[in-house]
N, C-alpha and C positions, 0 to 999 in steps of 0.2 A: 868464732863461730857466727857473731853477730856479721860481721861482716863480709864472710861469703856467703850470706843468705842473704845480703842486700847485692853483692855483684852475680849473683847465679841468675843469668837470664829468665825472662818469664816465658812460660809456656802458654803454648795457644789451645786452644780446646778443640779436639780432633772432631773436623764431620764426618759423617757417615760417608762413604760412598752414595753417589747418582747412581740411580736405577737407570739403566739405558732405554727400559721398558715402561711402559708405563703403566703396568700389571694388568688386572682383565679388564681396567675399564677405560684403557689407554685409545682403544677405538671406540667408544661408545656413540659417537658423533658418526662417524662413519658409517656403522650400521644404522641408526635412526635416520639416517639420509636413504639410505638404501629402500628402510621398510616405508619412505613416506613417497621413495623415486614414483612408482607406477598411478599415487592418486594425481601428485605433479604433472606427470605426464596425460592422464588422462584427462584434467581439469586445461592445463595449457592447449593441447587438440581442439576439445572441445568444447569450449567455454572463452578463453583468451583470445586464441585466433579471432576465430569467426567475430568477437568483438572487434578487434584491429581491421579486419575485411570491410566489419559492416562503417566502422570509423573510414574506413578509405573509400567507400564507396558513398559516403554520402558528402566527399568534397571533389565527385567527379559527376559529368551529366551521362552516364550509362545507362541505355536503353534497355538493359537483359541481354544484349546479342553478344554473343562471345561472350571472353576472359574480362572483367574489369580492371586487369593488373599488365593491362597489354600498353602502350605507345600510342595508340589508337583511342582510347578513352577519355575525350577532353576532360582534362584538369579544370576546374572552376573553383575550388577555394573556397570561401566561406557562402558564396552566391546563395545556396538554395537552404542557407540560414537567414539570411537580408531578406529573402522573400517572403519569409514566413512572418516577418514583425515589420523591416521595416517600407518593402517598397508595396504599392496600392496597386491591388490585383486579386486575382480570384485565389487564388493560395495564400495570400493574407487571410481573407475573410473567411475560407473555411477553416483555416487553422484556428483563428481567433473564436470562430463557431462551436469548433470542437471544445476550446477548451473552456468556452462559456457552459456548453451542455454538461461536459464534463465536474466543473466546479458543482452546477448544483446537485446534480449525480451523487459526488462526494460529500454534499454539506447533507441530504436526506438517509444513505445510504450508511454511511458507518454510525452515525450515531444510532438509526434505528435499530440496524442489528448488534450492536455491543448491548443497548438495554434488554432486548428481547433473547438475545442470547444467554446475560446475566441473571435476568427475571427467569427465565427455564430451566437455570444450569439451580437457581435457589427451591424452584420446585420440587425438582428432582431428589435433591440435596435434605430434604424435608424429614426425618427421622419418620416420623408418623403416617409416611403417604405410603400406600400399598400400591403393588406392583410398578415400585423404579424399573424394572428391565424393561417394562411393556412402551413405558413414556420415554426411558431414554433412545429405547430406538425408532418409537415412530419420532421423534424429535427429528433424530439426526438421520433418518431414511432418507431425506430429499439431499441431504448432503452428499449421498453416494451416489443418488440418480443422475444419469445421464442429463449431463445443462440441456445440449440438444432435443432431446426428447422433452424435456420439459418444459421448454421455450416453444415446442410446437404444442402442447398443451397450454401453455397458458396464450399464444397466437388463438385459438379456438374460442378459449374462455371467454377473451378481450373483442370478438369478433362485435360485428355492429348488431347481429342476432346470439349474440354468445351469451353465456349464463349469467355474464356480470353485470349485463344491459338486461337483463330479463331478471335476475335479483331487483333490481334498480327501479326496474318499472312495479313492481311487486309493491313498493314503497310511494309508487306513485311518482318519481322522480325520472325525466327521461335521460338516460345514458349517453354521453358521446360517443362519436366516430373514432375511435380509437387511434387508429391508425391511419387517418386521414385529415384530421383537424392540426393543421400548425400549431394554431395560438400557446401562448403557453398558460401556465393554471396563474400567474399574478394577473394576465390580460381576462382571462376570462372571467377571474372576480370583478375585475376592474368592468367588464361589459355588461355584468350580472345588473352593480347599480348605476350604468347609465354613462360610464364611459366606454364610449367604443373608437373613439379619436384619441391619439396620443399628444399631449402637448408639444406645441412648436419647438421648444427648449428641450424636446427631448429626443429629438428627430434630429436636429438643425447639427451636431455633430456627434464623436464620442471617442473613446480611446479606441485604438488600436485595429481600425477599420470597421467597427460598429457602431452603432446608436446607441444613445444610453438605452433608449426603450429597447432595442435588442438586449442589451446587458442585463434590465429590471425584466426581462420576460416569463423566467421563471420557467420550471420545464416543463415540458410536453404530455398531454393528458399519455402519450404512447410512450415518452422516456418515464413516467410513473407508474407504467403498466410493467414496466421495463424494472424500475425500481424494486414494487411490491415484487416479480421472479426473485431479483436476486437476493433480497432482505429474507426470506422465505427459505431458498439454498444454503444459506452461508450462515444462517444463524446455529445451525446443528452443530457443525464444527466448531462451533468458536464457545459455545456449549459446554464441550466437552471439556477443552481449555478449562473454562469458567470453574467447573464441575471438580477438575484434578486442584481446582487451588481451594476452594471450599473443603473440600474433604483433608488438608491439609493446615487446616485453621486449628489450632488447641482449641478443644469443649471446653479446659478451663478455663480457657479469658470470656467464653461466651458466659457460663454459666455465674462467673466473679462480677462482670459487669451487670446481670442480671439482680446478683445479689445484692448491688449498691446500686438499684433502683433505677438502670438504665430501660428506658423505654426497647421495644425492636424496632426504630428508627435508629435510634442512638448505636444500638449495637452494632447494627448494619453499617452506621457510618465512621462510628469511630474507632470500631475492633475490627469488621471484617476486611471492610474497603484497605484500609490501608496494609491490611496482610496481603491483600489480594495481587497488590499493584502491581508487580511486575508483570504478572499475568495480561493485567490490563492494557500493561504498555503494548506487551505485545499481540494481543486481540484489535489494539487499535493501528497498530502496525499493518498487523499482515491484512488488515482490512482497508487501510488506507492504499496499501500498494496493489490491492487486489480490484481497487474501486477504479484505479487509473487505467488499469490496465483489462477492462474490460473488451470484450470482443465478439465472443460466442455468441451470446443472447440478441447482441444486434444484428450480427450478420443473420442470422436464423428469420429474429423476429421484425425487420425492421430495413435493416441495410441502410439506415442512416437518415431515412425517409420519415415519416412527412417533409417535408422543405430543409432537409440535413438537420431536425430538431432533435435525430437523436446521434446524430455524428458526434462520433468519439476520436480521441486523437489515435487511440489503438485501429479504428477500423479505417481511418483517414487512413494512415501510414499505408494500410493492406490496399487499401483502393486505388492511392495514387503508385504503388510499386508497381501491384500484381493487374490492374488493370489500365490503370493510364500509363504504363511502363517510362514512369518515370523514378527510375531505382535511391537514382543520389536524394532527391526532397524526399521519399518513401522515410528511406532510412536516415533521413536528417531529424525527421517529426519524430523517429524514434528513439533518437538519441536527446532531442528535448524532452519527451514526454521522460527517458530516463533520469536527466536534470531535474525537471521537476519533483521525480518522487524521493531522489535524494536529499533533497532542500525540505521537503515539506518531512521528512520523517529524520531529522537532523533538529528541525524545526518543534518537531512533538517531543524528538528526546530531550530536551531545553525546557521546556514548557512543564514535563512529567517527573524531572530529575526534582531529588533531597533538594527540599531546604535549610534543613537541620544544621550541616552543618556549611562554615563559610567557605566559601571557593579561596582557594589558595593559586599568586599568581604561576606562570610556568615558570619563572624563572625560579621559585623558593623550590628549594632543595631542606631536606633537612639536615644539620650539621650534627656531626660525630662531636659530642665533648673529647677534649684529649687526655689524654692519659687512659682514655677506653681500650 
């Protein structure tokens, strides 16, 4: 017996049959392709394309006439990028213009409105304050208001007889020419006490087809007129933001911190702020990308004038397409001005990211122990 039960072959363990099907969820791929086909397709039309267009049209010298996709439209290549940085000419210096007015634009411009947006969004937010609905929406009213219309009021405001030169003189102080004086507000402090000449060394060269005294000029009494508009617009919105993430803070870590003798400095900075952050990131996001790409308010109020002090790289692009119909630099300016905002807000996400814990490189993977 022992020993036909050592020669009786061993048996193997029966599988199941293969489903040929792969039951109801054997297509689920398929259909998810299907339900996402028409936003793909709407986004590729309008969105992807006319980026590739606008990419091919600014490595060719097309004047507007016709197709740009024709035999006919000299190729040029990288040329009306080289213009823009590196060869000496009028299209260096306005672009270099623009993006000088621009930078201080962006250094006065988001930081104002993130505080005063945050400082309103804490007002509002206030347990004790009576009639939140009445604040929160005159708050955020100019935020819905037409830019336009409100660019031609505050054009009025800022006039050389407008109410903010006749505030101004009220105080005894005489108002500038708003939209007429170049200088910029470092120069004018600078003439205030007695310099009205710019050092030799600071004339005699500078990057990038400027002066350094062009570059220390600081911006224009009308790009700050320019400024207070849109600090004013854009802080409602960003409010609101501010607003949904406060109301989302637990009262118990306020009230706990209070209880172990935290000041309301303290609280604000070491309980709310940091709840708050991601909010923040992106209040300072959409603000940085919204400061770049400013447009409306100059064309309206300005068109780039006094002496191009308030030329932007957004209204450059518009100027040099749609008026000096030169399409390829048009749309070259604004594909760097889209460079730039990628970098700098790549740059913030780096700057606002956890330090808690430590970066791990790309190559670490984490490994399975075996026998799991």
């Amino acid at each position: 017996m022992a020993t036909e039960a050592l020669r009786a072959p061993a048996t193997t363990p029966v599988r199941p049959p293969r489903r040929r099907g792969g039951g109801i969820r054997s297509n689920e791929h398929v259909a998810g392709w299907l339900f996402v086909a028409p936003v793909l397709v709407i986004l590729g039309l309008f969105l992807l394309l006319p980026i590739l267009m606008a990419l091919w049209v600014s490595l060719t010298d097309w004047n507007g006439q016709g197709s740009p996709f024709t035999g006919q439209v000299p190729f040029v290549g990288g040329d009306n990028y080289t213009r823009l940085f590196a060869e000496d000419g009028l299209a260096r210096r306005d672009f270099m213009t623009s993006i000088r007015n621009n930078l201080y634009y962006v250094a006065l411009v988001v930081p104002a409105q993130t505080v005063l947006a945050l400082g309103l969004a804490l007002v509002v937010n206030n347990r004790m304050l009576k009639g939140k609905g009445f604040f929160r929406t005159a708050f955020y009213f100019p935020s819905v208001t037409s830019s336009v219309a409100i660019s031609v009021v505050f054009l009025f405001m800022f006039a050389n007889s407008g109410a903010v030169n006749a505030l101004l003189g009220f105080f005894g102080i005489e108002g500038p020419q708003w939209f007429a004086d170049s200088r910029g507000v470092l120069h004018l402090l600078l003439g205030a006490v007695g310099v009205d000449t710019p050092p030799a060394a600071l004339t005699a060269g500078g990057p990038l087809g400027l002066t350094w005294w062009d570059w220390l000029a600081g911006p224009s009494v009308a790009m700050m007129s320019i400024i207070c508009l849109v600090v004013w617009t854009t802080s409602g919105t960003f409010m609101l933001m501010f607003l949904a993430a406060l109301q989302n803070v637990p009262v118990v870590l306020d009230e706990a911190s209070t209880l172990d003798g935290a000041t309301r400095w303290q609280r604000f900075r070491h309980v709310t702020l940091p709840l708050i952050k991601p909010t923040m990131f992106l209040v300072l996001t959409l603000g940085l990308i919204g400061s770049w790409q400013v447009f409306d308010q100059v064309y309206v109020m300005s068109q780039g004038d006094p002496a191009k002090t308030t030329l932007t790289p957004a209204y450059l692009s518009y100027r040099t397409a749609f008026r000096d119909f030169d399409y390829g630099s048009g749309a070259a300016i604004s594909f760097v001005l889209f460079l730039i905002i990628i970098l700098l807000t790549v740059f913030q996400r780096r700057v606002m990211a956890d330090r808690d814990e430590p970066r791990r490189p790309r190559w670490w993977r984490r490994r399975v122990p075996e026998g799991s």
